[in-house]
TORVO-50461 format. One record per residue (C-alpha): residue number from 0; residue in one letter; z, x, y. Coordinates in steps of 0.05 Angstrom, whole numbers, plus 5000, padded with zeros to 4 digits. Example, Ala and Ser with C-alpha at 12.3 -4.5 7.8 and 13.67 -1.06 7.14 Angstrom:
# TORVO-50461
SITE_gudren_rose_Z_X_Y
SITE_0_a_5156_5246_4910 $
SITE_1_s_5143_5273_4979 $
END
This chain:
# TORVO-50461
SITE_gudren_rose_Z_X_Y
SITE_0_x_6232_1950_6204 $
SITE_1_x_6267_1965_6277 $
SITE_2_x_6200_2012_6293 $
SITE_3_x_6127_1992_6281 $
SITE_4_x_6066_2038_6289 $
SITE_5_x_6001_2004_6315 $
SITE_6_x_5939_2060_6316 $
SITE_7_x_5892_2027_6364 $
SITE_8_x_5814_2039_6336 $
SITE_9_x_5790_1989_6384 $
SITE_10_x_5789_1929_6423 $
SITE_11_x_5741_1876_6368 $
SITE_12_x_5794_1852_6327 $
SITE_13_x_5849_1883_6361 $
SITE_14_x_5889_1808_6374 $
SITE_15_x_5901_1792_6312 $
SITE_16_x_5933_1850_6298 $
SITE_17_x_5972_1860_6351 $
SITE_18_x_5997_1782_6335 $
SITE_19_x_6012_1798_6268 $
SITE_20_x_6057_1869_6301 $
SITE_21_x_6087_1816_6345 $
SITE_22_x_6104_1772_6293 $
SITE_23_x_6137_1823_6249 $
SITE_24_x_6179_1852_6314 $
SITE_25_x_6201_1790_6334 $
SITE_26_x_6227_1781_6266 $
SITE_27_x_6271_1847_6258 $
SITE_28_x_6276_1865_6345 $
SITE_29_x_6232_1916_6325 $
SITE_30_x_6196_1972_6384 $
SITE_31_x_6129_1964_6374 $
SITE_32_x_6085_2034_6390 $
SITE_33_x_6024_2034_6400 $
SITE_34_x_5974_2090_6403 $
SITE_35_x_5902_2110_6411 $
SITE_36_x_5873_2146_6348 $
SITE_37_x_5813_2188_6347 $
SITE_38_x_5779_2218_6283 $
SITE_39_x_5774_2296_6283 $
SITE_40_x_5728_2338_6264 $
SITE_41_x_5749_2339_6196 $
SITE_42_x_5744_2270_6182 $
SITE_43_x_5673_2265_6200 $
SITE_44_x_5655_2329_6158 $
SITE_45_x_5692_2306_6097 $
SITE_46_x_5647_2247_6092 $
SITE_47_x_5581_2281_6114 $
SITE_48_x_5568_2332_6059 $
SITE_49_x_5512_2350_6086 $
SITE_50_x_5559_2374_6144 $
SITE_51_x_5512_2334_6192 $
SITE_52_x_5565_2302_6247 $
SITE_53_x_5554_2229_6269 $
SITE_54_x_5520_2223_6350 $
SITE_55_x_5580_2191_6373 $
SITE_56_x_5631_2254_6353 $
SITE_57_x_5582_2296_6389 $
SITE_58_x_5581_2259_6447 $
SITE_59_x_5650_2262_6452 $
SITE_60_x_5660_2340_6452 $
SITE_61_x_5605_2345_6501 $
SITE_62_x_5641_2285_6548 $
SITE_63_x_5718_2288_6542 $
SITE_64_x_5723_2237_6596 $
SITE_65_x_5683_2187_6546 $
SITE_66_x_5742_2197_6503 $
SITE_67_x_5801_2189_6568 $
SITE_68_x_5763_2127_6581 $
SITE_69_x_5764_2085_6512 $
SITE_70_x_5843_2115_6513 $
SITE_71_x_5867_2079_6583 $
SITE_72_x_5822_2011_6557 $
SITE_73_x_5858_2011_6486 $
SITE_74_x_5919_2019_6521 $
SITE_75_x_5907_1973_6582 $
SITE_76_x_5882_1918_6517 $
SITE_77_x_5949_1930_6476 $
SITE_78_x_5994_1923_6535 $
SITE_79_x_5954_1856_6548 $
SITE_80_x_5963_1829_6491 $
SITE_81_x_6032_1849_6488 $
SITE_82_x_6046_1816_6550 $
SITE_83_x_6006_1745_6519 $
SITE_84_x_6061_1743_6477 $
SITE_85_x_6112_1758_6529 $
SITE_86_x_6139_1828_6493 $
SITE_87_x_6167_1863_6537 $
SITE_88_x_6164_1941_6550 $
SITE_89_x_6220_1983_6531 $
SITE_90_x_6229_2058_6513 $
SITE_91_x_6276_2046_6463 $
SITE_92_x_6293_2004_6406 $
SITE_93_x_6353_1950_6424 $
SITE_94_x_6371_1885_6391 $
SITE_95_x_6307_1849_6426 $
SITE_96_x_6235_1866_6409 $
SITE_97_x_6193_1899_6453 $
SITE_98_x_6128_1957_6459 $
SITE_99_x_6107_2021_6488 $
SITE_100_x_6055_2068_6480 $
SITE_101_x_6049_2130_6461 $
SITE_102_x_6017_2177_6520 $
SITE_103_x_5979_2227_6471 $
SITE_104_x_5927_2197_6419 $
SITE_105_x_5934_2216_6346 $
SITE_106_x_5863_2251_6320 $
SITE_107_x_5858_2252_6247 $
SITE_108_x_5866_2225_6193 $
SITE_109_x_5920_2262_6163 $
SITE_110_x_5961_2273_6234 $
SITE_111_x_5964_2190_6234 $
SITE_112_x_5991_2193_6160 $
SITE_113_x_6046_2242_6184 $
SITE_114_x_6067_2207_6242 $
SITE_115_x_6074_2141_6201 $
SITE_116_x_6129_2174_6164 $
SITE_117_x_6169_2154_6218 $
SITE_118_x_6159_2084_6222 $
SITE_119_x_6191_2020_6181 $
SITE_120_x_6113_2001_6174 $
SITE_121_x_6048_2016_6204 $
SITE_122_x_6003_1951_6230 $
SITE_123_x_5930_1946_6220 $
SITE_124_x_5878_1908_6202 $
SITE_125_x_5841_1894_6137 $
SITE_126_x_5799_1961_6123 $
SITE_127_x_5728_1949_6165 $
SITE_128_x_5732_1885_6179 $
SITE_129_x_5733_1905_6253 $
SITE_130_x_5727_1961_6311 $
SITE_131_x_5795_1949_6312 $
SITE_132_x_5806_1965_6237 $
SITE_133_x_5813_2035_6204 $
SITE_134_x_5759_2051_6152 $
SITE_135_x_5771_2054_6078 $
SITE_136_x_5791_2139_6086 $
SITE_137_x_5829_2126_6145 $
SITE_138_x_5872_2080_6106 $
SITE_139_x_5872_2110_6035 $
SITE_140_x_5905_2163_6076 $
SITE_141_x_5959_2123_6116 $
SITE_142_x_5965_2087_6048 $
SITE_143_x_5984_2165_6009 $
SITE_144_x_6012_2197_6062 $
SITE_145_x_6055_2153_6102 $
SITE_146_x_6104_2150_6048 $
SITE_147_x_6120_2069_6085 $
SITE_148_x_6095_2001_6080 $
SITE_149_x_6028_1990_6110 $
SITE_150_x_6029_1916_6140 $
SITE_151_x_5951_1892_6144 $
SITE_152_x_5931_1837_6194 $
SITE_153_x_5872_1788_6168 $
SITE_154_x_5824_1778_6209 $
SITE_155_x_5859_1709_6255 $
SITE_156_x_5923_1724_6268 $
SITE_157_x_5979_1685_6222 $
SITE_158_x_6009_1625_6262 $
SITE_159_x_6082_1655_6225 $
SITE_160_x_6102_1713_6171 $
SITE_161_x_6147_1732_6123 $
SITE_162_x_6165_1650_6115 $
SITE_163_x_6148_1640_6048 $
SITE_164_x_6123_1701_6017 $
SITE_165_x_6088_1715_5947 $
SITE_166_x_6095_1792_5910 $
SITE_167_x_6032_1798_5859 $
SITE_168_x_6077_1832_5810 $
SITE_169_x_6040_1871_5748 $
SITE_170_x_6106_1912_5726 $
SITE_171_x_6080_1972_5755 $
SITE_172_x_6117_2026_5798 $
SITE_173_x_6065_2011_5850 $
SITE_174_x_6080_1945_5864 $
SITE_175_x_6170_1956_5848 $
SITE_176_x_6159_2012_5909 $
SITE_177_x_6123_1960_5956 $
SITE_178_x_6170_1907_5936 $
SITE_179_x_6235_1948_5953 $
SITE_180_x_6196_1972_6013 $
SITE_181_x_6188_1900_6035 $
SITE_182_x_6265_1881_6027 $
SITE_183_x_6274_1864_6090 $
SITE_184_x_6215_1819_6095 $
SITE_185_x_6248_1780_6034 $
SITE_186_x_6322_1783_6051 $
SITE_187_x_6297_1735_6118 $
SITE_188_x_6240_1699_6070 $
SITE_189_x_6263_1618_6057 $
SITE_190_x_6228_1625_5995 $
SITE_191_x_6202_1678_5945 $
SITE_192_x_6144_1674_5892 $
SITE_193_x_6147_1731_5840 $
SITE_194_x_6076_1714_5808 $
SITE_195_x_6047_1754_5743 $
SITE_196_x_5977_1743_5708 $
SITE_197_x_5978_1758_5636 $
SITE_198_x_5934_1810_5614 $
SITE_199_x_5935_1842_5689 $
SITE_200_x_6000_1878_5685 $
SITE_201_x_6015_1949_5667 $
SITE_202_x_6075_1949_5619 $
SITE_203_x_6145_1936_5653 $
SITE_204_x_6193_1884_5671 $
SITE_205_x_6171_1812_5678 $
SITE_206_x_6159_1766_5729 $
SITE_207_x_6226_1731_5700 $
SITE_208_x_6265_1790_5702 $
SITE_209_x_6247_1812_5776 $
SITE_210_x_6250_1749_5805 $
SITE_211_x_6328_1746_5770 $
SITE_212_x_6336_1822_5798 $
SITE_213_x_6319_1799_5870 $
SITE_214_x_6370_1744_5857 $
SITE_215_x_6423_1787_5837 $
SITE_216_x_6417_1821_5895 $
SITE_217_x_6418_1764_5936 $
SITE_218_x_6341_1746_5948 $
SITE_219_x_6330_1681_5917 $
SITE_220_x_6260_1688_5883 $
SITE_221_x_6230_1641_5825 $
SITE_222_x_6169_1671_5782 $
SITE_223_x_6115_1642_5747 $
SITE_224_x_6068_1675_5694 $
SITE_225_x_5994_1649_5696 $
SITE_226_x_5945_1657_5644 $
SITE_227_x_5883_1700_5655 $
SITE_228_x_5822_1659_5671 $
SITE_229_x_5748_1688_5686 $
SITE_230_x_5765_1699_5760 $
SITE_231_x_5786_1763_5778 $
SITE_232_x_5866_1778_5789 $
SITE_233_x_5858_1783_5855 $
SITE_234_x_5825_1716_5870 $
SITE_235_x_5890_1686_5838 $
SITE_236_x_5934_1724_5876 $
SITE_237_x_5901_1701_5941 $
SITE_238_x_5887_1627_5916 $
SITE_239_x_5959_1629_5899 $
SITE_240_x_5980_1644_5954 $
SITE_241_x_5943_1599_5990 $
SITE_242_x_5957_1539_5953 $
SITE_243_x_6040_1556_5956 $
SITE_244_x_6034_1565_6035 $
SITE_245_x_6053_1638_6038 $
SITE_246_x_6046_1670_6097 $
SITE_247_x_6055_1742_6067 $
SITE_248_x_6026_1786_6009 $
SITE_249_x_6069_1837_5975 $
SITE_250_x_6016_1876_5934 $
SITE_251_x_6033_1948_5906 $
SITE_252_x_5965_1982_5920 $
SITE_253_x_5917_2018_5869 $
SITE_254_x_5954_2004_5813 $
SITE_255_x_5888_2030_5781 $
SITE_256_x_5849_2089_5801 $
SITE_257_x_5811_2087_5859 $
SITE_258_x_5755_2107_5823 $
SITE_259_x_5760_2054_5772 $
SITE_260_x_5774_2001_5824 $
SITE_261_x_5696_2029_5865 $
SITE_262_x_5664_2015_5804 $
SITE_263_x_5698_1957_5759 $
SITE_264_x_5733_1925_5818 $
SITE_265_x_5809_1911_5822 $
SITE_266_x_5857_1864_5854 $
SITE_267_x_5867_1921_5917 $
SITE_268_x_5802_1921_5933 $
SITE_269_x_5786_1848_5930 $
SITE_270_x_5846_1841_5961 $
SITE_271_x_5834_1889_6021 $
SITE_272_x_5767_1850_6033 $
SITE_273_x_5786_1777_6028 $
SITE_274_x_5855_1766_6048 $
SITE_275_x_5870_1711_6100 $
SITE_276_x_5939_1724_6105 $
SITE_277_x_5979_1783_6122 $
SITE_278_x_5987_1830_6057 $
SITE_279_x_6050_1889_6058 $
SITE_280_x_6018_1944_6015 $
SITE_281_x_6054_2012_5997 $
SITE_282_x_6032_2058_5941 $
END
């Protein structure tokens, strides 16, 4: 986690995030980048099938300057808050934390996917919940095409992270990616949940035998199996979570189809809506 990518949407919201960034780099001396992103064309028309382009895209062909503008304030707002937290700026990662931003915004979707290939994690905020936060394309793409962690802020930034940390573990590849993802979160954690619901995992190991895997190699981790209740998986995972005092979510994301999840629900989505705490998701 020695880089961090922070696409800047805008400034409602952007705090917490950039706490939660903080937090993380402080944790590993990481260089946190930040960035303006922009949608492109094709965003907008992949979610308008009637090809009809929202007034705000228009506006902005017509007035590039409009655009320059919201650039220089997202960037004058993350080096702000940056400097609240007294990171300092740095073009290179070293053995301290510290930021910079990247001069040209990222448009699209699928450009910001690419470029967090080449990032230990990208940092944003829960999906709309915020002008700050991506929407639910924005980050289904990060989530697919990023190939890394995706480290979501809630909504008040976290007073600490990656203290005491709890992985919703359902057996399934999903969730062993984002768990070996989030190694270094757990080698530095002072203590590990491995928590399973029965009758919401996929078949695979158990919460026993990962929580003895991590301890193997060298992560102390200690599991418990709850039983299914009438609440959804998802509300345990976050009441769990809650009740243990973790300050970070390890959650393997979509697990089921997206499709299934719009329409039945699923512990991502509830998850992506509710969360308090800061939740590492990788698909």
């Amino acid at each position: 986690m020695k880089t961090l990518l922070v696409p800047v949407l805008g400034l409602d919201g952007l705090r917490a995030i950039v706490d939660t960034a903080c937090l993380a780099g402080l944790r590993f001396g990481s260089l946190i980048e930040g960035c303006s992103f922009q949608h492109a064309l094709a965003d907008y028309l992949r979610g308008n099938a009637a090809g009809n382009l929202p007034w705000h895209f228009e506006e902005q062909v017509r007035a590039s300057e409009v655009a320059r503008a919201e650039d220089l304030a997202r960037k004058q707002a993350f080096a702000d808050a940056m400097k609240t937290r007294a990171m300092r700026a740095e073009a290179a990662p070293g053995s301290e934390a510290s930021f910079r931003w990247r001069t040209e915004p990222l448009r699209g979707d699928h450009v910001l996917g690419q470029q967090a290939r080449l990032f230990g994690a990208t940092v944003i905020g829960r999906p709309e919940s915020s002008g700050a936060s991506p929407d639910m394309a924005t980050f289904e793409t990060l989530l697919f095409e990023g190939g890394r962690p995706i480290l979501i802020a809630p909504p008040v930034a976290p007073a600490s992270l990656g203290e005491t940390i709890l992985i919703a573990w359902n057996g399934s590849t999903e969730t062993a990616r984002a768990v070996a993802l989030a190694e270094p979160f757990l080698r530095r954690a002072k203590h590990v949940w491995v928590l399973a619901i029965e009758g919401s995992s996929v078949p695979g190991p158990s919460a026993q035998e990962l929580a003895e895997a991590l301890s193997l190699a060298g992560i102390a981790a200690e599991a418990r199996t709850l039983t299914s209740s009438r609440i959804s998986s998802g509300e345990i995972f976050l009441a769990e979570a809650q009740a243990l005092g973790c300050d970070l979510l390890i959650k393997g994301a979509y697990t089921q189809s997206r499709l299934r999840q719009m329409f039945f629900g699923g512990a991502t989505s509830h998850i992506l809506r509710h969360a308090k705490l800061p939740v590492l998701m990788a698909h």
